[in-house]
Each structure stands twice: as C-alpha cells, then as structure tokens.
C-alpha positions as CSV (number, residue, x, y, z in Angstrom):
1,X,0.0,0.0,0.0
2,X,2.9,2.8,1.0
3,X,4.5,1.8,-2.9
4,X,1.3,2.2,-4.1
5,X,0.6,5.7,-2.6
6,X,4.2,6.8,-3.1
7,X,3.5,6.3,-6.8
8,X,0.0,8.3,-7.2
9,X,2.1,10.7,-4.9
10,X,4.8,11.6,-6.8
11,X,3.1,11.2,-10.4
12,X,0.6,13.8,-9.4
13,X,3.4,16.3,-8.2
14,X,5.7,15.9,-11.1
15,X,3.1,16.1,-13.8
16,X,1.7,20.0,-13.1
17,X,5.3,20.8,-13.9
18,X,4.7,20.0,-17.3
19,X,2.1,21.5,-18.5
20,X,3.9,25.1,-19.1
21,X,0.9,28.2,-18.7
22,X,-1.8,26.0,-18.6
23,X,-3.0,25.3,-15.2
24,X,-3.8,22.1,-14.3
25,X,-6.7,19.5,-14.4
26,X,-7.6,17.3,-11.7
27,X,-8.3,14.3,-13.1
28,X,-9.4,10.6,-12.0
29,X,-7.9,8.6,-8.9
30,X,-4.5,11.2,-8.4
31,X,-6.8,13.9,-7.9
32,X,-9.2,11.7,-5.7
33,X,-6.6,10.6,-4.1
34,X,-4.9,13.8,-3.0
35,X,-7.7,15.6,-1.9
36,X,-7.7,14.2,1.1
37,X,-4.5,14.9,1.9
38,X,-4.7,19.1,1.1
39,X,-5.1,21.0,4.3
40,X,-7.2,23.4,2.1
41,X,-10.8,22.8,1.9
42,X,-12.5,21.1,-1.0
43,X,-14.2,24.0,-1.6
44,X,-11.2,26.2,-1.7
45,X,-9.1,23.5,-4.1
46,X,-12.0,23.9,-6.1
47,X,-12.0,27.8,-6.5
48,X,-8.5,27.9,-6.9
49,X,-8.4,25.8,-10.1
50,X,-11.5,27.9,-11.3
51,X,-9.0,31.0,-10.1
52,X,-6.6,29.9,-12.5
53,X,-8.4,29.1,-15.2
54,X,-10.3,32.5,-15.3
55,X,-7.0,34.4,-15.1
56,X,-5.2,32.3,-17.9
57,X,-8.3,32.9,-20.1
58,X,-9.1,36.8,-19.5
59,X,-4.7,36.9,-20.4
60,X,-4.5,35.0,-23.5
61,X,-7.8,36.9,-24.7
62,X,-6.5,40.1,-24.0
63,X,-2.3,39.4,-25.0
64,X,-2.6,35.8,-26.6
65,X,1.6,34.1,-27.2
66,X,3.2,37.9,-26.3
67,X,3.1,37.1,-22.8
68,X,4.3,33.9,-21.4
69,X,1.8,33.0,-17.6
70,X,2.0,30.6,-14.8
71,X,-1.0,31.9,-12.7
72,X,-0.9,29.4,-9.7
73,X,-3.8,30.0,-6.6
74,X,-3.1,28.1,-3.6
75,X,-6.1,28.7,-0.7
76,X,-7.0,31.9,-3.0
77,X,-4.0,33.6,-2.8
78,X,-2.3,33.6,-6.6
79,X,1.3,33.8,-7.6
80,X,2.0,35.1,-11.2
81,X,5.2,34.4,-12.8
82,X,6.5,34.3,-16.6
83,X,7.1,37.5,-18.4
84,X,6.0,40.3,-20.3
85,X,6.7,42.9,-22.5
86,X,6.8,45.8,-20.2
87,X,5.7,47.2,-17.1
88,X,1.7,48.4,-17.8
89,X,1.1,44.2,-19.1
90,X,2.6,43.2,-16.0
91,X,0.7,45.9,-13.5
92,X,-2.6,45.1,-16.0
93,X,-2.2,41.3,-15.4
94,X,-1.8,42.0,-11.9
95,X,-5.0,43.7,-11.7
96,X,-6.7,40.8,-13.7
97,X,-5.9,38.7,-11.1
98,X,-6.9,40.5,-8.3
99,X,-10.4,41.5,-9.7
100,X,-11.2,37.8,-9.8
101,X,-14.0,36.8,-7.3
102,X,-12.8,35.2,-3.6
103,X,-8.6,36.1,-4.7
104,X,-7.1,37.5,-1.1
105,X,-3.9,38.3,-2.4
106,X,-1.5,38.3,-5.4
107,X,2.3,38.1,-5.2
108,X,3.3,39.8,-8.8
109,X,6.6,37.9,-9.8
110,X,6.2,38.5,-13.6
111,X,9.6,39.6,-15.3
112,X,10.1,41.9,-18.4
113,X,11.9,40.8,-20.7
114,X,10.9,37.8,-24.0
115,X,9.1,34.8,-23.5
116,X,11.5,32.2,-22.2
117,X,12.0,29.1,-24.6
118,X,11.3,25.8,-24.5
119,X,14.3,24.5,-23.2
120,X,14.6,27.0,-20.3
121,X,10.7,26.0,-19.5
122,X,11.7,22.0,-19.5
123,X,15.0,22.5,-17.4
124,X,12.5,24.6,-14.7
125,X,9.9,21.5,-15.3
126,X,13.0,19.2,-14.3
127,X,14.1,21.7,-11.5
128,X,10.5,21.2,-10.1
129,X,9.9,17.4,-10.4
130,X,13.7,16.8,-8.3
131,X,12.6,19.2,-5.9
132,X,8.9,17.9,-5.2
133,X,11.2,14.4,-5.6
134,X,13.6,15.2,-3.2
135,X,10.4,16.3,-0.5
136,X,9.0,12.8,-1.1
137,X,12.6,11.4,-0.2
138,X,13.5,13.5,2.8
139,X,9.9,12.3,4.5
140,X,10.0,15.5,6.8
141,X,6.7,16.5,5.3
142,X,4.2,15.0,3.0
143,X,5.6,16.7,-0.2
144,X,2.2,17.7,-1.5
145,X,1.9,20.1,1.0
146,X,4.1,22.2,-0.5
147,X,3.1,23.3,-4.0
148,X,6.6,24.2,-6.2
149,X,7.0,26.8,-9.3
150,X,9.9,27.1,-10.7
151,X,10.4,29.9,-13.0
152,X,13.9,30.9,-14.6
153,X,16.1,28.7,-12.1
154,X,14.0,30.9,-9.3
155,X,11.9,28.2,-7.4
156,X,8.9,29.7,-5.7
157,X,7.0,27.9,-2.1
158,X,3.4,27.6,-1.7
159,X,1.5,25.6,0.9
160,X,-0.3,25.8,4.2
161,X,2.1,24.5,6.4
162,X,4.1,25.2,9.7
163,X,7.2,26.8,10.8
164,X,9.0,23.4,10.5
165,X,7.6,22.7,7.7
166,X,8.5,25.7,6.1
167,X,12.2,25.5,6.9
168,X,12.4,22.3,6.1
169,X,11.0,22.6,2.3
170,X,13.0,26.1,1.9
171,X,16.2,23.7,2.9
172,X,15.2,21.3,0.8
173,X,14.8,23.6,-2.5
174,X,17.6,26.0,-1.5
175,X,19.8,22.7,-2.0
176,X,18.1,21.2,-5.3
177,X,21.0,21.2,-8.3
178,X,19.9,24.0,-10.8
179,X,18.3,26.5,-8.5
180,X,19.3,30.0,-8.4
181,X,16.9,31.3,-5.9
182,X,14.2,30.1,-3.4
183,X,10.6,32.4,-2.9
184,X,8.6,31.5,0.1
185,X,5.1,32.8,0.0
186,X,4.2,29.9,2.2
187,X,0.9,30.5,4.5
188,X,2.4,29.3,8.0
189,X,-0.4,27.9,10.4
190,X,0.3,26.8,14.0
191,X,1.0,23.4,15.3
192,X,-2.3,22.8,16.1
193,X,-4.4,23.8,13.3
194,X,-1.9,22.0,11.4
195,X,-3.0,18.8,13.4
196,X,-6.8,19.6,12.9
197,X,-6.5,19.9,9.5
198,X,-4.7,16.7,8.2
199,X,-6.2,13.7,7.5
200,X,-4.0,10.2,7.0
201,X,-4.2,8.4,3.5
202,X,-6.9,6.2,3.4
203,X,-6.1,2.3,4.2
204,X,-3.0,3.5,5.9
205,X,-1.3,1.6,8.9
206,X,1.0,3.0,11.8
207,X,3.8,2.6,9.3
208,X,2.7,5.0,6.9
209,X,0.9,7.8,9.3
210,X,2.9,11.4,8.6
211,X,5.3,12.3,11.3
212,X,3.7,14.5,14.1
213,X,3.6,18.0,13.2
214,X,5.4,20.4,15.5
215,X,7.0,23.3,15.7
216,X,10.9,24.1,15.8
C-alpha cells in the first residue's frame, strides 16, 4: 500500500510541472486521491483551479503568445510568474488577477523581458519534479503540502504548512542542483491547526501515518 501511494504521490506532483501556462486538471484517482490529503478545503481546491483558469483565459484573450503566464492559486491567494513585454502588461495582469471573485492576495513575480524558450521551461519543469522528488525522499513532510513553481532557475514555495515545515522545504529547495533562488510565499499555520487539519491516506497503517507535526 505505502508503494502504491508513493506512486500516485509523486506522479501527481511531477506532472503539473509539465504542462507550461496551462494550469492544471484534476483528473481521476490522483486527484481523488490527493484531496484528502490538502489541508485546504475542498471548496477552496476547487476555486483555486477555477482561479486559475479565469485568469489564464481573460490573459491570453486580452495578450494571446506575447506574454508567457503561470497563474498558480493556492487557498485563493495567486502567484504570477512568466514575463512580459513591459511594465503596464505586467501591473494590467496583476490587476486581472486580483479582480477575480474570492482572490485575497497576489504576489506579482512576472519579469520583463521575452518569452523564455522551450528549453529553459523544460530545465525549470525538471528543476521542479527533483525538488517535489527530493520532499518525497526527505519524508519530513508530505511533499504535496508544498506546491513548487519554478520559473527561470528561481523556485517559488506555496502551501499551508508550519514553521517546521516551512524550513524544512525552503532547505530542501535551497539545496536542489539547478536553483538559483528560493521564494517562500508559504501561509504558515500553528502546530495545532496543522494537526486539525490533516487527515491520514486512506487504508493506511502506523507505518505510513505522517510524522507529528510540531514546531521548531
């Protein structure tokens, strides 16, 4: 059962970092299978793919291939990253975001500059599947807590998770061949919300319960 949830495990989190702009489905058992194992509600996984979806679509609409988006809402706070052609596409895009119903927040990383190729977005797609590979090895968290974008060698943190937690995935990615730069925009939560909030994979015996969470 642990090889078997290792496996939906890590093929969920290694294949969002393929798909390039467009945000991700949820799809059959991975997705099933995850859910329950998000510390967001289901309500709130569910806005934040219908988050991302309305922001890639009012973009391309409005700037089609001359901008290059990853629009990524996690508990409806949204991180933009990719790049633009100047400085009123990137404020404009940030405002896009932010008008959409139920956002809280929007971290603006968006670059100026050309679109990056294909080659630079499969070496960040690499970047992310050893990182979110490397959570699953260090077993200090469950990896899909923390959600990882990586954008021009800069890897950015998102996630619900505590102070521990936190360090121990910024470690983690700070040390991950290929990265340039780590960006936490991690939502830190005590101990004990933490604790409220997880629920153990289904099926699962003392061997493969998550280490308790504390705090450093």
């Amino acid at each position: 059962m642990k090889r078997t949830l290792t496996a939906i495990l890590l093929a969920a989190l290694i294949a969002p970092a393929l798909t390039g702009c467009v945000a991700a489905v949820a799809t059959g058992v991975t997705s099933g299978a995850l859910a329950v194992f998000d510390r967001r509600s289901f309500g709130a996984q569910t806005e934040d793919e219908g988050i991302e979806w309305k922001i890639l679509g009012n973009v391309m609409n409005k700037y089609g291939d001359k901008v290059h988006l990853n629009q990524t809402s996690y508990n409806r706070k949204v991180l933009l990253t990719g790049e633009v052609p100047d400085e009123q596409t990137r404020t404009e895009i940030e405002r896009m975001a932010s008008g959409q119903p139920n956002v809280t927040q929007v971290w603006n990383e968006l670059q100026i500059g050309p679109t990056s190729s294909f080659q630079n977005r499969s070496n960040d797609a690499f970047i992310t599947s050893k990182v979110k590979g490397r959570f699953v090895d260090g077993g200090k968290f469950r990896a899909n807590l923390v959600k990882v974008v990586t954008e021009a060698g800069t890897v950015h943190l998102l996630g619900m998770v505590t102070r521990a937690e936190a360090d121990a995935a910024i470690e983690i990615a700070r040390t991950t061949a290929g990265v340039k730069k780590v960006v936490n925009v991690m939502e830190i939560i005590p101990a004990e919300q933490a604790r409220k909030l997880d629920v153990a994979p289904p099926e699962s015996g003392p061997a493969q319960q998550p280490a308790p969470v504390k705090e450093n």
